[in-house]
Chimera marker file (.cmm) of the C-alpha trace (Angstrom):
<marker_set name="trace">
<marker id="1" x="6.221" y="-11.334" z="-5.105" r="1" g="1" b="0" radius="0.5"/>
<marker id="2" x="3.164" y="-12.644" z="-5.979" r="1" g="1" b="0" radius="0.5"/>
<marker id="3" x="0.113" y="-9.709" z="-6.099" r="1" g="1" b="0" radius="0.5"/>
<marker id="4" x="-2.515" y="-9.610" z="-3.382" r="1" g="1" b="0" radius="0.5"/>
<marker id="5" x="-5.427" y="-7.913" z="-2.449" r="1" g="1" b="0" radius="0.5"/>
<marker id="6" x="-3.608" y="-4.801" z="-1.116" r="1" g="1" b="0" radius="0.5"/>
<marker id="7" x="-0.238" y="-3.209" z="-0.935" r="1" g="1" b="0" radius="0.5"/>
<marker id="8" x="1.917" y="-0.514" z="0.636" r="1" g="1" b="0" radius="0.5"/>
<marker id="9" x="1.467" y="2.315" z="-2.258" r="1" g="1" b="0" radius="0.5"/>
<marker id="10" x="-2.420" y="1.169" z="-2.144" r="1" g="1" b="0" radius="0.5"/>
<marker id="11" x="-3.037" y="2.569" z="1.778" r="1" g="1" b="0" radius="0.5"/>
<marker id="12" x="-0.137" y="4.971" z="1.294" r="1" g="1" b="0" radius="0.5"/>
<marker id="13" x="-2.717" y="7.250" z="-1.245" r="1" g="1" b="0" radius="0.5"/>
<marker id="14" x="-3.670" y="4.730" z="-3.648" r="1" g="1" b="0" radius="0.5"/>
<marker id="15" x="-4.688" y="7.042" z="-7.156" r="1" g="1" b="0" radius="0.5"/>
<marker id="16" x="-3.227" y="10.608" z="-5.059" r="1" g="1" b="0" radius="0.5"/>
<marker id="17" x="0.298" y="9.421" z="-5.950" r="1" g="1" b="0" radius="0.5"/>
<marker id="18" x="2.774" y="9.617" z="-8.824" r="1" g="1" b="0" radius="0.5"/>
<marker id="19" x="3.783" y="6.543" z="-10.381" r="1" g="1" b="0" radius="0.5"/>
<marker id="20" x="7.254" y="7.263" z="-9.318" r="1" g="1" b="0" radius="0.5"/>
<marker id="21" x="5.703" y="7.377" z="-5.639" r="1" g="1" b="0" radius="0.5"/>
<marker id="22" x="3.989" y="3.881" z="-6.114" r="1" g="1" b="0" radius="0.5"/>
<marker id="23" x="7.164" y="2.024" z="-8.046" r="1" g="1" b="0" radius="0.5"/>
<marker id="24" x="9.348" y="3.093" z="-5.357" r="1" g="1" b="0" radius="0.5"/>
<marker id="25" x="7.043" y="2.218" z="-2.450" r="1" g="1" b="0" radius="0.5"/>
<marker id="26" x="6.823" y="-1.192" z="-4.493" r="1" g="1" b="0" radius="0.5"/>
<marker id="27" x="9.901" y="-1.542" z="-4.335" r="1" g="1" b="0" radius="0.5"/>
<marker id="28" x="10.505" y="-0.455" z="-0.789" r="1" g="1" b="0" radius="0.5"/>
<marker id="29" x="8.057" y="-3.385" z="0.691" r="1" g="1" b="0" radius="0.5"/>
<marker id="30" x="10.278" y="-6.154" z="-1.132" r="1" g="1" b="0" radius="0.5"/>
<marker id="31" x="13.334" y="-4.314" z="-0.151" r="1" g="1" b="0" radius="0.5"/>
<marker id="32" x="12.245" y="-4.409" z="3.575" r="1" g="1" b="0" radius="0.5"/>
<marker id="33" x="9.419" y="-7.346" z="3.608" r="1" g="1" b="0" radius="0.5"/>
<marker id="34" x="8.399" y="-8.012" z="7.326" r="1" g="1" b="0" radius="0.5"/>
<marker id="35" x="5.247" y="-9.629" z="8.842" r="1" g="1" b="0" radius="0.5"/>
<marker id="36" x="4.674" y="-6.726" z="11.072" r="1" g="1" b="0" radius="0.5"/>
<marker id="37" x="4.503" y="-4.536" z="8.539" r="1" g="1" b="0" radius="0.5"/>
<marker id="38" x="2.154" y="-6.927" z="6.497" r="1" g="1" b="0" radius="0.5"/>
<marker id="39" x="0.507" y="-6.620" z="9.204" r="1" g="1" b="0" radius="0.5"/>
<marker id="40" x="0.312" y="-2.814" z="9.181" r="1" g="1" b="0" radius="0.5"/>
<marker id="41" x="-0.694" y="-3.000" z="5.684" r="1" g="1" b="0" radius="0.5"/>
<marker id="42" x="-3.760" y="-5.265" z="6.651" r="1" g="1" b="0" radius="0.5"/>
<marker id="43" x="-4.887" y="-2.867" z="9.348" r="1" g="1" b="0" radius="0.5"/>
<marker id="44" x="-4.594" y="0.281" z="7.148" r="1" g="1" b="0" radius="0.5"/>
<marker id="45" x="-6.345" y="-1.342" z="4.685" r="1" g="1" b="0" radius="0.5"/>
<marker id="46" x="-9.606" y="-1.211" z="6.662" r="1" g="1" b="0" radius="0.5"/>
<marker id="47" x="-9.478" y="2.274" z="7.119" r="1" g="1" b="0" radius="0.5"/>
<marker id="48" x="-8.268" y="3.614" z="3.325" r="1" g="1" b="0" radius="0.5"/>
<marker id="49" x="-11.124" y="1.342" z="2.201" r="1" g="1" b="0" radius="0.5"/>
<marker id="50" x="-13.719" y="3.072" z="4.412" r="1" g="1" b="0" radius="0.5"/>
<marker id="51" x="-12.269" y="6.878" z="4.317" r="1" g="1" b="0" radius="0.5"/>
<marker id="52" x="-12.026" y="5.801" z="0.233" r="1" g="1" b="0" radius="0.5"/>
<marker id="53" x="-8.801" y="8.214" z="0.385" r="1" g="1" b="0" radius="0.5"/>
<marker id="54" x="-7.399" y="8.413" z="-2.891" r="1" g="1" b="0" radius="0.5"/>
<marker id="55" x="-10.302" y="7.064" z="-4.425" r="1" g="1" b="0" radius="0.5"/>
<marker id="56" x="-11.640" y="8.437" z="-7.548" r="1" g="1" b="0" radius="0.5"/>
<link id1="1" id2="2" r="1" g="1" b="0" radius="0.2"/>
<link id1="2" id2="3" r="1" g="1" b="0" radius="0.2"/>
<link id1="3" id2="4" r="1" g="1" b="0" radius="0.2"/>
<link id1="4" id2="5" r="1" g="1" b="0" radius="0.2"/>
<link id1="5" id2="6" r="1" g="1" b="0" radius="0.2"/>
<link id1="6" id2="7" r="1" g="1" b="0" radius="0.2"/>
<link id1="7" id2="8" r="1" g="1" b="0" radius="0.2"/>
<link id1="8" id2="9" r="1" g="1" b="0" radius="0.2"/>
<link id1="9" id2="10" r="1" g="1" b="0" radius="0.2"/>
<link id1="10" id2="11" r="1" g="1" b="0" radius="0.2"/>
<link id1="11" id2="12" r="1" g="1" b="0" radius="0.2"/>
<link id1="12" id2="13" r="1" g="1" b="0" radius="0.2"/>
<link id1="13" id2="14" r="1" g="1" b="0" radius="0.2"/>
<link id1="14" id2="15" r="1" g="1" b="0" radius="0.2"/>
<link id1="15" id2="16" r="1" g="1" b="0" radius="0.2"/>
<link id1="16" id2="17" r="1" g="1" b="0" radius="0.2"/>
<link id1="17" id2="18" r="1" g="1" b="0" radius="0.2"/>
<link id1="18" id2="19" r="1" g="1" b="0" radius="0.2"/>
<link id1="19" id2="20" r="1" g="1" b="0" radius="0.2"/>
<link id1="20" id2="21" r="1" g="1" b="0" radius="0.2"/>
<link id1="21" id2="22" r="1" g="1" b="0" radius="0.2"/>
<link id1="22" id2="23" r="1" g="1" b="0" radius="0.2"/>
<link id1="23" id2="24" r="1" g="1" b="0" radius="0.2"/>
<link id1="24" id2="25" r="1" g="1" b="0" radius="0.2"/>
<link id1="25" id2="26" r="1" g="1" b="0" radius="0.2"/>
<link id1="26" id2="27" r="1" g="1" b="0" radius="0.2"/>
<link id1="27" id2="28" r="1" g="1" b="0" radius="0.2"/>
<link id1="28" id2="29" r="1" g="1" b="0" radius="0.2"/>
<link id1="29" id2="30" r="1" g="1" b="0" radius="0.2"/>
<link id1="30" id2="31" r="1" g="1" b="0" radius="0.2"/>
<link id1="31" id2="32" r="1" g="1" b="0" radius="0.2"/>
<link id1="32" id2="33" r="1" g="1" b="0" radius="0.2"/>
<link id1="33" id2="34" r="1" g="1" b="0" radius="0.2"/>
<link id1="34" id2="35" r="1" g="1" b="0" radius="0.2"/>
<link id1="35" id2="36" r="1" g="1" b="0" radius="0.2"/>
<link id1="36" id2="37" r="1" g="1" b="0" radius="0.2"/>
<link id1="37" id2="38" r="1" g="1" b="0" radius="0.2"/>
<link id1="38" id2="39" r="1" g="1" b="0" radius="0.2"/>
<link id1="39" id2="40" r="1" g="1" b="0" radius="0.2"/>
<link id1="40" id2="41" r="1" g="1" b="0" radius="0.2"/>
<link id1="41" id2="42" r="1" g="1" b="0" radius="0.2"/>
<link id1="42" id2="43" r="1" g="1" b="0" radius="0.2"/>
<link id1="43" id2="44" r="1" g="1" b="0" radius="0.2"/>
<link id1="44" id2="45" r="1" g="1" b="0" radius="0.2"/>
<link id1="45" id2="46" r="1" g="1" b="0" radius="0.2"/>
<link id1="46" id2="47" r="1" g="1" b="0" radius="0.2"/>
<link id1="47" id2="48" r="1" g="1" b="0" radius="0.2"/>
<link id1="48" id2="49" r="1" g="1" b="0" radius="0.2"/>
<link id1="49" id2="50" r="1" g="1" b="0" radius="0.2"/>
<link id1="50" id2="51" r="1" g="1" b="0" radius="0.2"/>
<link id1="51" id2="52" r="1" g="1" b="0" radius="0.2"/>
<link id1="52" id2="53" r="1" g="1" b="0" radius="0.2"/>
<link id1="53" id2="54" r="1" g="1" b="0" radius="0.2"/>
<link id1="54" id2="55" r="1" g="1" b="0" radius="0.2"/>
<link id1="55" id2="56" r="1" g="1" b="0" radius="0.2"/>
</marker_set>
């Protein structure tokens, strides 16, 4: 996969998680790649960005 500006583990709690947590979510969004969930990802990315959750 080639990186981007955002990914699951990055609106799923971005810094807040365990690297375990973000390998595995990794690994979950090429397991289970899907334009609606790209999608998803895009739209949550507005708001983690904004609320800066996980954010130090």
């Amino acid at each position: 996969m080639r990186p981007g500006l955002t990914g699951l583990w990055q609106v799923s709690g971005r810094s807040s998680l365990s690297w375990d947590d973000t390998v595995r979510l990794d690994l979950y969004y090429v397991d289970n790649w899907s334009m609606l969930q790209d999608v998803s990802i895009m739209l949550r990315t507005f708001s983690a960005v904004l609320a800066a959750r996980g954010a130090y």
